[in-house]
N, CA and C atoms as an extended XYZ file, in Angstrom:
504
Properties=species:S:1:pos:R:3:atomname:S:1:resname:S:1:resid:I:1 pbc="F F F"
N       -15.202      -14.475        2.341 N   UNK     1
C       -14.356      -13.610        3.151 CA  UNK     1
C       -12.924      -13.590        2.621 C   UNK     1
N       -12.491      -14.770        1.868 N   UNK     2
C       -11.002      -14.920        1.610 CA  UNK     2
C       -10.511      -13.603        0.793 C   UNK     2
N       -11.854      -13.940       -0.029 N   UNK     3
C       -11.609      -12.972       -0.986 CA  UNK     3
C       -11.718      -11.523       -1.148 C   UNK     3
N       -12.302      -11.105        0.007 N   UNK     4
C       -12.129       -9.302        0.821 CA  UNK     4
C       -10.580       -9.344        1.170 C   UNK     4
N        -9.873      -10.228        1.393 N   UNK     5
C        -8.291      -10.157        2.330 CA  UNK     5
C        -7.217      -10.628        1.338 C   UNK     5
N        -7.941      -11.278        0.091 N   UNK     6
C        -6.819      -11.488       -0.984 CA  UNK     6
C        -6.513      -10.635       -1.588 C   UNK     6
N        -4.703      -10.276       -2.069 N   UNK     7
C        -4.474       -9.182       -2.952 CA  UNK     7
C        -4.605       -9.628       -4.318 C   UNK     7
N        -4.889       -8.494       -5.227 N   UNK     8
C        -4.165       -8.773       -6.422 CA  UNK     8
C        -3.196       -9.207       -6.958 C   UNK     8
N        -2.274       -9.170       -6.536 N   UNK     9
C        -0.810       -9.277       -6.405 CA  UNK     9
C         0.287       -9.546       -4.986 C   UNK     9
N         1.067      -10.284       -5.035 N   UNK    10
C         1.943      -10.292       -3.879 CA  UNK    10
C         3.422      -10.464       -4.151 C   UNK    10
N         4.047       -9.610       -3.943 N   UNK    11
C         5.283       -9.089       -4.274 CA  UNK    11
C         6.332       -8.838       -2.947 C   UNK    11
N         7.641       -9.310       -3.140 N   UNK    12
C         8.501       -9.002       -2.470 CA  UNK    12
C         8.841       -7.381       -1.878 C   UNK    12
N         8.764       -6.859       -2.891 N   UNK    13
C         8.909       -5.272       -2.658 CA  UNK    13
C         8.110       -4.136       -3.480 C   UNK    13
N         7.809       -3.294       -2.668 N   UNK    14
C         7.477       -2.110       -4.123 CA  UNK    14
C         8.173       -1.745       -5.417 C   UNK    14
N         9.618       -2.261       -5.417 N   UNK    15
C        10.216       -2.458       -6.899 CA  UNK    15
C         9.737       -3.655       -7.728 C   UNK    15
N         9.457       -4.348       -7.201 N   UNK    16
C         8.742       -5.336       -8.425 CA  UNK    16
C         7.737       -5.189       -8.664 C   UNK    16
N         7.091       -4.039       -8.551 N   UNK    17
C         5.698       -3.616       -9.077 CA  UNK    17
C         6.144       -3.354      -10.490 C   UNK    17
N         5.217       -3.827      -11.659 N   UNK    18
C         5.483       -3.588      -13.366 CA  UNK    18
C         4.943       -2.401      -13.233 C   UNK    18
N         5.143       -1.014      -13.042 N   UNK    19
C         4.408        0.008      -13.324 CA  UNK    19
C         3.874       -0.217      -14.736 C   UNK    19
N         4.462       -0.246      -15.652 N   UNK    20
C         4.035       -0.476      -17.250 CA  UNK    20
C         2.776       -1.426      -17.349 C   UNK    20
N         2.322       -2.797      -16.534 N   UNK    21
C         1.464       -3.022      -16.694 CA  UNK    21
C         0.013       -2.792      -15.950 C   UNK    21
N         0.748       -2.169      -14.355 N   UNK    22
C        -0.769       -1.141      -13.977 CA  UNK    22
C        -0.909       -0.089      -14.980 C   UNK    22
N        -0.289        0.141      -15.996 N   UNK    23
C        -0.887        1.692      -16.599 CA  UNK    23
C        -1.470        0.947      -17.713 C   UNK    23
N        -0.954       -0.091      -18.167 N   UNK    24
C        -1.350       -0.625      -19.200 CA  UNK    24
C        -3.244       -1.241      -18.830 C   UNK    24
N        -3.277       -1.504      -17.520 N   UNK    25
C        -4.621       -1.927      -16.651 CA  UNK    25
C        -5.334       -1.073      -16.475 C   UNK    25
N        -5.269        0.214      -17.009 N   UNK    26
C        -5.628        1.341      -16.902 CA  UNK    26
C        -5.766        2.134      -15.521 C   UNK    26
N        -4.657        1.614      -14.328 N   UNK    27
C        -4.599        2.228      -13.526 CA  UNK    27
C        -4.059        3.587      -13.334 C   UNK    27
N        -4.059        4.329      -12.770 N   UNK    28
C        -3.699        5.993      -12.730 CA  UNK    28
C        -3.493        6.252      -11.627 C   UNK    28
N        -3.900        6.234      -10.310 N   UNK    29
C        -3.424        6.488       -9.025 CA  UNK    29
C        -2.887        5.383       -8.407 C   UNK    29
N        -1.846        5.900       -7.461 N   UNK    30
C        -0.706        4.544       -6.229 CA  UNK    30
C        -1.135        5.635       -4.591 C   UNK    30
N        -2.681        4.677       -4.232 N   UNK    31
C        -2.137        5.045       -2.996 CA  UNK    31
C        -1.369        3.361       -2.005 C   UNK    31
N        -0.166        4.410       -1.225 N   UNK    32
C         0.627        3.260       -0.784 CA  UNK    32
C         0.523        3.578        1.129 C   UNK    32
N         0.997        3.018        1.891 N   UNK    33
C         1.159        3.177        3.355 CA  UNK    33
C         2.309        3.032        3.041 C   UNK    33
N         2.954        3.659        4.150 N   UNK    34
C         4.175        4.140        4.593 CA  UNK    34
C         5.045        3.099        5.415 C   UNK    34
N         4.842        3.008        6.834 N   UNK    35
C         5.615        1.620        7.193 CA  UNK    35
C         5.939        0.500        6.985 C   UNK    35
N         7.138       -0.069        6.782 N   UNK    36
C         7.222       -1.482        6.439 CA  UNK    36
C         6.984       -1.547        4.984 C   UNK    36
N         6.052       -0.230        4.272 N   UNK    37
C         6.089       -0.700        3.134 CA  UNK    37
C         6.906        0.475        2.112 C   UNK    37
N         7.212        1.758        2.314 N   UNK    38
C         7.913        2.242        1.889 CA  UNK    38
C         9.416        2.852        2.438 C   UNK    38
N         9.200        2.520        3.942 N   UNK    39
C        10.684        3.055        4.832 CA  UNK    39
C        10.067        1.598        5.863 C   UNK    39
N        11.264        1.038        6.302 N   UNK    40
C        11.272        0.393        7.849 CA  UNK    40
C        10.533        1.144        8.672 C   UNK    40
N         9.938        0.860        9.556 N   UNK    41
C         9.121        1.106       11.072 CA  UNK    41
C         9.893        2.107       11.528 C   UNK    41
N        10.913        2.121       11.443 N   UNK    42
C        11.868        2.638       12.672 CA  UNK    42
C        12.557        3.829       11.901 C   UNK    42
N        12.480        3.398       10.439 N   UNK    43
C        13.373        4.572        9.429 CA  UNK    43
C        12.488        5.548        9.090 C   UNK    43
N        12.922        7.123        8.642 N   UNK    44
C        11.798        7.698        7.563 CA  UNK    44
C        12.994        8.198        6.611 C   UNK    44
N        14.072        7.608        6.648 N   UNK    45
C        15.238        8.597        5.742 CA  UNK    45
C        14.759        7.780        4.351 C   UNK    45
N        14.595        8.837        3.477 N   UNK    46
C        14.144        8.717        2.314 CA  UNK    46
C        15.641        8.383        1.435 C   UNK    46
N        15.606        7.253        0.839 N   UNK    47
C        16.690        6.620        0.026 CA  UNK    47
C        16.582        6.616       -0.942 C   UNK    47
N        18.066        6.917       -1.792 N   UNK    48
C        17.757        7.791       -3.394 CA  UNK    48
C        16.843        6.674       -4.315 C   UNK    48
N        16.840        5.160       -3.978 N   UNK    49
C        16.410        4.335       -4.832 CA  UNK    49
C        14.679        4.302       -4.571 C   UNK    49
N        13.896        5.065       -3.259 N   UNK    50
C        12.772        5.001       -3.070 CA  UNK    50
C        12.703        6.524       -4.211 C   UNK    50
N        13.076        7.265       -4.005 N   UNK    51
C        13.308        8.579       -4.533 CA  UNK    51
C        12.819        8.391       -6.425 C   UNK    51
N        13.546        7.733       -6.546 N   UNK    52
C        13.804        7.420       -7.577 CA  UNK    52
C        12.507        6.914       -8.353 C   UNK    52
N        12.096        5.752       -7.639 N   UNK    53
C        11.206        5.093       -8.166 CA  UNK    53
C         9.971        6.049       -8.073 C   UNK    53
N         9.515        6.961       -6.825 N   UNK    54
C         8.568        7.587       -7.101 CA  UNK    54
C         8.690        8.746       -8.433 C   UNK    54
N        10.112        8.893       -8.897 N   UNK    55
C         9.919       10.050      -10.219 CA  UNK    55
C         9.628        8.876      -11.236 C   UNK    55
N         9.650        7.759      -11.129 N   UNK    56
C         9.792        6.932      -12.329 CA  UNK    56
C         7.937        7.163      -12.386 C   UNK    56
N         7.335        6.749      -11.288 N   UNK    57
C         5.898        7.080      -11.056 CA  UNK    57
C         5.018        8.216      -11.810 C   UNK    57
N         6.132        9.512      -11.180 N   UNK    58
C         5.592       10.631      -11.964 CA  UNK    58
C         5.640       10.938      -13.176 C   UNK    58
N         6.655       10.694      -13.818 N   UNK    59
C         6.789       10.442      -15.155 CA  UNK    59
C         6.139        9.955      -15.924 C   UNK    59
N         5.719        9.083      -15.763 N   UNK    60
C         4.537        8.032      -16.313 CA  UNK    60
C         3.182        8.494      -16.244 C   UNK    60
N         2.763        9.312      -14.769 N   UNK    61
C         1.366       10.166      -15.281 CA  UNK    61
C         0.606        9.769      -14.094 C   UNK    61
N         1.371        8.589      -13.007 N   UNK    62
C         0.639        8.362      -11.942 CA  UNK    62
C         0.077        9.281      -10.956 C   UNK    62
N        -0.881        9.518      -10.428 N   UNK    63
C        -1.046       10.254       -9.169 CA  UNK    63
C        -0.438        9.248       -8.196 C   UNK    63
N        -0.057       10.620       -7.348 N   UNK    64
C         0.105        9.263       -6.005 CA  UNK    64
C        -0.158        9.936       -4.764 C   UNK    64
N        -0.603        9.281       -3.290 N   UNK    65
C        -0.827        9.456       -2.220 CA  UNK    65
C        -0.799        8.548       -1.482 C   UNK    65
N        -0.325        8.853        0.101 N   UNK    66
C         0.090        7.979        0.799 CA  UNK    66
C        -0.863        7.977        2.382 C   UNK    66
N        -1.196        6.658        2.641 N   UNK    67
C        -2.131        6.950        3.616 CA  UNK    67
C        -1.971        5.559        4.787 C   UNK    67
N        -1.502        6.595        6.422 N   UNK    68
C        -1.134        5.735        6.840 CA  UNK    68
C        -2.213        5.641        8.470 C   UNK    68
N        -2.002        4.269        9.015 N   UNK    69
C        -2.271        5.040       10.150 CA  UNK    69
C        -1.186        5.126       11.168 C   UNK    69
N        -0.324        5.521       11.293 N   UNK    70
C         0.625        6.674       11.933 CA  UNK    70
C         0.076        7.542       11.963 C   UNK    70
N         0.932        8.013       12.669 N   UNK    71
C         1.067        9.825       13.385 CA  UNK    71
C         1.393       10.542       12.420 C   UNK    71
N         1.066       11.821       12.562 N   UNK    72
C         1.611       13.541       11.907 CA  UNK    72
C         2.976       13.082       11.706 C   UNK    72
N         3.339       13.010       13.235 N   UNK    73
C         4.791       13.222       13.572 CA  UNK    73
C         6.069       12.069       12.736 C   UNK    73
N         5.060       11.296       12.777 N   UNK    74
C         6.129       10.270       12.317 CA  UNK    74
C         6.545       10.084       10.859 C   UNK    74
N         5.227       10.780       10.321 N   UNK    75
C         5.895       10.715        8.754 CA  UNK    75
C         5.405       11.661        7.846 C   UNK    75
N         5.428       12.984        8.254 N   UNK    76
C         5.568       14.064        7.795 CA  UNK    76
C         6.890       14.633        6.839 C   UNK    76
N         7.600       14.303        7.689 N   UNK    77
C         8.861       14.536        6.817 CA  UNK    77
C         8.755       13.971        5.312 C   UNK    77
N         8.364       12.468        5.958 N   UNK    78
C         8.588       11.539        4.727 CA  UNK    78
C         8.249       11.967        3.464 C   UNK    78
N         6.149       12.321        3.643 N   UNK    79
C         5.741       12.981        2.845 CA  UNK    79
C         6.334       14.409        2.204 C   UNK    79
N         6.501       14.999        2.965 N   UNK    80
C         7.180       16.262        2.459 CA  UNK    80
C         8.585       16.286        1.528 C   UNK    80
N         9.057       15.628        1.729 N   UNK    81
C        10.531       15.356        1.174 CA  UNK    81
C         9.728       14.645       -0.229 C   UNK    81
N         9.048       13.459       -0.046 N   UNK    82
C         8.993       12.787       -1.473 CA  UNK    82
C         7.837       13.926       -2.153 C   UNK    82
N         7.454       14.873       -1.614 N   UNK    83
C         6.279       15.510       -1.978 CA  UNK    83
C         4.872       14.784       -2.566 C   UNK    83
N         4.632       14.183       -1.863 N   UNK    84
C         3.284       13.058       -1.869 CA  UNK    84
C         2.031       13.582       -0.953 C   UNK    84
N         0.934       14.277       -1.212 N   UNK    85
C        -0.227       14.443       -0.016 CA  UNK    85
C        -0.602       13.032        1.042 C   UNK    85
N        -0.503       13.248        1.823 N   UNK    86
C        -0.752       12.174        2.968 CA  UNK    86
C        -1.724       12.619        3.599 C   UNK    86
N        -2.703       10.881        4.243 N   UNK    87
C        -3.497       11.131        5.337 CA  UNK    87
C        -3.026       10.594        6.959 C   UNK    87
N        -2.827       11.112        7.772 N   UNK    88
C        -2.427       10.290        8.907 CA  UNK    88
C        -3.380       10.084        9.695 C   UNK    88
N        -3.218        9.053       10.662 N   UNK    89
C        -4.235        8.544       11.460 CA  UNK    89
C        -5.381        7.968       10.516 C   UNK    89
N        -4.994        7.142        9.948 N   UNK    90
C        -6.133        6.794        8.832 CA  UNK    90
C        -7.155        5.631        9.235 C   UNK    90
N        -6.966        5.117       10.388 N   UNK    91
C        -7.920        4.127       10.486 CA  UNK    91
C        -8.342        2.822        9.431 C   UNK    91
N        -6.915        3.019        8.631 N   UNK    92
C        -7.514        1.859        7.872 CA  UNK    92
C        -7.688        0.294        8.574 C   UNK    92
N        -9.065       -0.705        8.217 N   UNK    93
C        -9.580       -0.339        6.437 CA  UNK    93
C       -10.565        0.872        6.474 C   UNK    93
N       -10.856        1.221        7.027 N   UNK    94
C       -12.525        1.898        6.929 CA  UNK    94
C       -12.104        2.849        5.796 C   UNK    94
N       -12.873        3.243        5.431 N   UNK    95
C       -12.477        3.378        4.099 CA  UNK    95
C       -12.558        4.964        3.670 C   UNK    95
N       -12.868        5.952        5.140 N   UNK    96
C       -13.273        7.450        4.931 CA  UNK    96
C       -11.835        8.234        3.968 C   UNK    96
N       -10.076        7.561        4.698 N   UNK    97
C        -9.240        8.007        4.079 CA  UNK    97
C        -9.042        7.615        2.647 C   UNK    97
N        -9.320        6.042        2.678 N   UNK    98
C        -9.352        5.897        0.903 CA  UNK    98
C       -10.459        6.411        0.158 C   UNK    98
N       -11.126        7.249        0.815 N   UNK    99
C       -12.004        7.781       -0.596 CA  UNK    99
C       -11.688        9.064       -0.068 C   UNK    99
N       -11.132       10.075        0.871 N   UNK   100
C       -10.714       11.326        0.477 CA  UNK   100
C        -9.322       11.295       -0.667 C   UNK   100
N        -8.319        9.903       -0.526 N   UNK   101
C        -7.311       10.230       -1.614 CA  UNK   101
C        -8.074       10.283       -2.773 C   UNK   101
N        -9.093        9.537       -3.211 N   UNK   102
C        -9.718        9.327       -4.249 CA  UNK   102
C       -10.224       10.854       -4.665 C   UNK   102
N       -10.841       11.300       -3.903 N   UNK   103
C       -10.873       12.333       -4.433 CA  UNK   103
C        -9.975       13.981       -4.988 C   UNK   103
N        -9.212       13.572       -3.562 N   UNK   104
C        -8.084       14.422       -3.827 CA  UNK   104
C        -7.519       14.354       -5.463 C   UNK   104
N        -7.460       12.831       -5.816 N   UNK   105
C        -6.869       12.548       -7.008 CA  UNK   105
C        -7.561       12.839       -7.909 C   UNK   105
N        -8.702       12.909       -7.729 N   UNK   106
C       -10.528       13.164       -8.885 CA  UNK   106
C        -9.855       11.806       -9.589 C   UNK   106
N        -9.834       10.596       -9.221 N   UNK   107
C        -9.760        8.970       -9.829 CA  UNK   107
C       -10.929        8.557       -8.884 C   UNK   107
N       -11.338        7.663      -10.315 N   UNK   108
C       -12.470        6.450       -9.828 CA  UNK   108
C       -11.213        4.907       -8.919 C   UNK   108
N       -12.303        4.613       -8.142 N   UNK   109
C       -11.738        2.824       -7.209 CA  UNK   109
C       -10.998        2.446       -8.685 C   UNK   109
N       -11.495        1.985       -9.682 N   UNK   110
C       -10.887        1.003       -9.983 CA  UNK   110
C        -9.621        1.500      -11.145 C   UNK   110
N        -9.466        2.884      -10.825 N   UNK   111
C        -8.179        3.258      -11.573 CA  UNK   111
C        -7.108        3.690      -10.783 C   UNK   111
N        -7.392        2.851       -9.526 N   UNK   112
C        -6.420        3.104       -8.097 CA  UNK   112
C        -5.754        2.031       -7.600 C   UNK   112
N        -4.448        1.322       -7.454 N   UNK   113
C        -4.122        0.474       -6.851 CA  UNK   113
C        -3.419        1.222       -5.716 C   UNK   113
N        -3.744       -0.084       -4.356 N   UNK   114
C        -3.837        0.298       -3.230 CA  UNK   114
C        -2.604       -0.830       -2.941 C   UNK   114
N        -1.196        0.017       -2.420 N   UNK   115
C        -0.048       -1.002       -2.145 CA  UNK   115
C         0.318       -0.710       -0.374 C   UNK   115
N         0.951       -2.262       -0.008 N   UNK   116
C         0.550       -1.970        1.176 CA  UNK   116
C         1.649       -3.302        2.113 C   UNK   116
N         2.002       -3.125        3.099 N   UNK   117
C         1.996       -4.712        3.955 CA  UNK   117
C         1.281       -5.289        4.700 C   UNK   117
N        -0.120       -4.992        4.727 N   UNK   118
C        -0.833       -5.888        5.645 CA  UNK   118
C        -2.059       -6.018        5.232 C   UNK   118
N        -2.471       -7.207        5.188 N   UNK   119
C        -3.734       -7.720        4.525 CA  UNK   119
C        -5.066       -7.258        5.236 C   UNK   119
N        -5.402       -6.688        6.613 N   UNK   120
C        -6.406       -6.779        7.419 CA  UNK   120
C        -6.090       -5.149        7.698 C   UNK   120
N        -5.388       -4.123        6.975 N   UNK   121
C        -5.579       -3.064        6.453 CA  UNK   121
C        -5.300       -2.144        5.489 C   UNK   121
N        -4.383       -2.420        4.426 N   UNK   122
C        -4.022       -2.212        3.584 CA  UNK   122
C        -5.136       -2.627        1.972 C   UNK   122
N        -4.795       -3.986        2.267 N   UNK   123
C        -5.433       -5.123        1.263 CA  UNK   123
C        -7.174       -4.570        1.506 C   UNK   123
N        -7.495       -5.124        3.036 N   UNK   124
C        -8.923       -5.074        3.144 CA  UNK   124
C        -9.507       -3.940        2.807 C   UNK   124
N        -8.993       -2.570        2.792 N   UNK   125
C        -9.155       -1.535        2.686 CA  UNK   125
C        -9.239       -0.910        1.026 C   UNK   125
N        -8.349       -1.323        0.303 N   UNK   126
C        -8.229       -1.714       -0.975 CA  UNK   126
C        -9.448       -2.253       -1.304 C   UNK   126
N        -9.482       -3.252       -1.279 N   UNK   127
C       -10.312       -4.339       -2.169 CA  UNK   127
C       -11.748       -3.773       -1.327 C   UNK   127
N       -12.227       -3.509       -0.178 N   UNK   128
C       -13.374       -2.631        0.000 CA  UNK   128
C       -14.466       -1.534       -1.223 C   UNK   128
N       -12.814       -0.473       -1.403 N   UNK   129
C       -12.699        0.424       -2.089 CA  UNK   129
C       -13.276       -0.113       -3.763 C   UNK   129
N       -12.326       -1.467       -4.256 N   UNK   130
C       -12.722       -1.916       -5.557 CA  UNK   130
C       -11.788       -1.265       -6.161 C   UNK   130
N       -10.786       -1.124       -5.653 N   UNK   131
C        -9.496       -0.991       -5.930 CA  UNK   131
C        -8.636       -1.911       -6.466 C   UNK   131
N        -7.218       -2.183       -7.016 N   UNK   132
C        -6.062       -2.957       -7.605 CA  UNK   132
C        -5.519       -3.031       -6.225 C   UNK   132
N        -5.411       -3.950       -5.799 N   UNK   133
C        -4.436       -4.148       -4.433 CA  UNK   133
C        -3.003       -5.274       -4.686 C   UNK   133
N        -2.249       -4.829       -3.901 N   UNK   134
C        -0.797       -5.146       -4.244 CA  UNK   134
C        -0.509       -5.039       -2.270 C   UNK   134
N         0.158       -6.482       -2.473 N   UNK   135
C         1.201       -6.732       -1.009 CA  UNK   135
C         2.029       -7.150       -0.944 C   UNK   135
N         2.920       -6.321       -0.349 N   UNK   136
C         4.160       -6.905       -0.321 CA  UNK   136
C         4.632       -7.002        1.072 C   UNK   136
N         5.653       -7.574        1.005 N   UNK   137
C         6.094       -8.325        2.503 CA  UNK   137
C         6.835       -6.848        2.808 C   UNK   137
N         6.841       -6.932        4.555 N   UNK   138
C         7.172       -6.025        5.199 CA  UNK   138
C         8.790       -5.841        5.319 C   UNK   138
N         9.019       -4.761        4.908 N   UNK   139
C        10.503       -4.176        5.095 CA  UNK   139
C        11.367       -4.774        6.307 C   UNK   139
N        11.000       -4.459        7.228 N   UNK   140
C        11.763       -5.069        8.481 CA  UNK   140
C        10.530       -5.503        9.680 C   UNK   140
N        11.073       -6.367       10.409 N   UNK   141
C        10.755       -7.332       11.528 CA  UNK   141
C         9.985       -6.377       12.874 C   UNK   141
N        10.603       -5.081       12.809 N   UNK   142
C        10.897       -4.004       13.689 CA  UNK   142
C         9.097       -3.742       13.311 C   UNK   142
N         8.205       -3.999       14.359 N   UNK   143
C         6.811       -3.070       14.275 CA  UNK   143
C         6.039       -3.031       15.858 C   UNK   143
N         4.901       -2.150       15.791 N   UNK   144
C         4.193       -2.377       16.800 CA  UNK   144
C         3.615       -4.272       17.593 C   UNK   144
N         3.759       -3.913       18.936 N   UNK   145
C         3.508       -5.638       18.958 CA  UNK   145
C         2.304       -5.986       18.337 C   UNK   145
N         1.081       -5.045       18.377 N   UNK   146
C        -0.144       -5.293       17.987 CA  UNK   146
C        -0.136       -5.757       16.200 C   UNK   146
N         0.711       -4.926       15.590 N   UNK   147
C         1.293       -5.745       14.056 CA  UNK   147
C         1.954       -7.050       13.828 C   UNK   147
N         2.420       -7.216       15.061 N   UNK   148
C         3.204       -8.321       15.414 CA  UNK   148
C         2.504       -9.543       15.432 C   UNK   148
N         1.147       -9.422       16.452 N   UNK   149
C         0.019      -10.013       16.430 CA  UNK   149
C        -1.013      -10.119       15.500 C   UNK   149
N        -0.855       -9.261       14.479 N   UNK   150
C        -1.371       -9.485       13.119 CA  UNK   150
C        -1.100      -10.239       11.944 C   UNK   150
N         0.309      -10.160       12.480 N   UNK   151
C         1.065      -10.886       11.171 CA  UNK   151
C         1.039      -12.737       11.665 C   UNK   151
N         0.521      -12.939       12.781 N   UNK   152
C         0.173      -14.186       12.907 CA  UNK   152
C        -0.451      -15.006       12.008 C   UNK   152
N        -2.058      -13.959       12.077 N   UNK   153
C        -3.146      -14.201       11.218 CA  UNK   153
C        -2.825      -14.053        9.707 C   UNK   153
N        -2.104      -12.831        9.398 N   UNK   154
C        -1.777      -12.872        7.628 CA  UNK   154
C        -1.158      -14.115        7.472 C   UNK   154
N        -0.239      -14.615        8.181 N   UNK   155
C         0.501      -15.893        7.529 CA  UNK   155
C        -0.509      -17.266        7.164 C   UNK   155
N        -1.580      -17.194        8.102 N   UNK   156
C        -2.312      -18.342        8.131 CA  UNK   156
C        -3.373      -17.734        6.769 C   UNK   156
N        -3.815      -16.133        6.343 N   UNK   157
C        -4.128      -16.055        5.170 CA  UNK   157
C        -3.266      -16.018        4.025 C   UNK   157
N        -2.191      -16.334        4.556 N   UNK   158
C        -1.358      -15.981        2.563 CA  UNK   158
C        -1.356      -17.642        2.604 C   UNK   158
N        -1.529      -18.283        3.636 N   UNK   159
C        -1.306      -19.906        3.213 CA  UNK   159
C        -2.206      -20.259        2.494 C   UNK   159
N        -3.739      -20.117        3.176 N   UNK   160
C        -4.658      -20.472        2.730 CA  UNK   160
C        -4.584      -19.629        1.290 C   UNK   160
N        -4.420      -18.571        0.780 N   UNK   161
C        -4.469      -17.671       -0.681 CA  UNK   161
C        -3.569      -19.249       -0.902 C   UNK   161
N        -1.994      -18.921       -0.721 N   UNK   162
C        -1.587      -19.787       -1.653 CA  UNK   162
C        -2.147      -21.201       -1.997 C   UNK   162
N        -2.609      -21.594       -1.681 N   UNK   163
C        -3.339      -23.173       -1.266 CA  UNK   163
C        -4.243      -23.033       -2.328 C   UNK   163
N        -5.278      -22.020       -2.727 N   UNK   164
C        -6.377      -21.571       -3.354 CA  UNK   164
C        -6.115      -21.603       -4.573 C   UNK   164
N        -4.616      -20.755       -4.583 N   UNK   165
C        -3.986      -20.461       -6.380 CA  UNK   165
C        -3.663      -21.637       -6.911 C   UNK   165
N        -2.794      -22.547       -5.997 N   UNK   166
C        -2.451      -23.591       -6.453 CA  UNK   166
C        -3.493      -24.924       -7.062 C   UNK   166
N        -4.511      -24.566       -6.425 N   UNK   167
C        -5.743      -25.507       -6.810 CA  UNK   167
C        -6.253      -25.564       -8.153 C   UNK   167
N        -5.982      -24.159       -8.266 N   UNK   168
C        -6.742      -23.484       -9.709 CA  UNK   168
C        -5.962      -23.984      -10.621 C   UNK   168
């Protein structure tokens, strides 16, 4: 089971992602979620340095799509402004939205990394898929209580992950 909820990677932010060595991994699509992991909970103002990094994305040849479960309402803009196709209400993990981006993108699972802040839908949803999964810690403190109550359980899994790596 650890290993359905472990990421590939665990990273402070979506800037310390090496784009150069997912492409080099032969990855090609970034689908990412939106709260906490690309704007705060509470923010959707798109900041020139998020801006930025997604042209650094395009440039390079990535597809990208963003899939959350939020509302229309809440991050429509977002999408629209960075011009990214989004799914809302995604129910992740189940996995119906990560395989419509997949297709949207015409990419196979494993030329997709799936970036995200939460292990029990982001990650699980990812690594389902047979996807590259990447987590990073959540933007701000500010979330639903029910995330709140999630992030209980991730802490007691990134311990146990770390505990695991360190063994090795």
């Amino acid at each position: 089971m650890l290993k359905r909820i472990s990421p590939n990677q665990y990273l402070n932010n979506i800037f310390e992602i090496d784009t150069d060595d997912l492409w080099d991994m032969g990855i090609r699509g970034i689908i990412t979620d939106m709260d906490n992991t690309l704007v705060p909970w509470s923010d959707r103002s798109v900041y020139p340095m998020l801006n930025e990094w997604f042209a650094g994305l395009r440039n390079k040849g990535f597809k990208l799509f963003i899939i959350s479960n939020n509302s229309k309402e809440r991050g429509n803009e977002l999408a629209r402004e960075l011009d990214i196709p989004a799914i809302w209400y995604a129910v992740k993990p189940r996995g119906r939205s990560f395989r419509k981006a997949l297709e949207h993108m015409q990419l196979p699972a494993d030329q997709v990394a799936v970036i995200g802040d939460q292990i029990f839908t982001d990650v699980l949803g990812g690594n389902l898929l047979g996807a590259h999964t990447i987590l990073v810690k959540p933007i701000s403190e500010k979330e639903f209580i029910w995330t709140k109550l999630m992030r209980m359980l991730e802490r007691m899994v990134i311990g146990s992950i770390n505990k695991n790596q360190s063994e090795k």
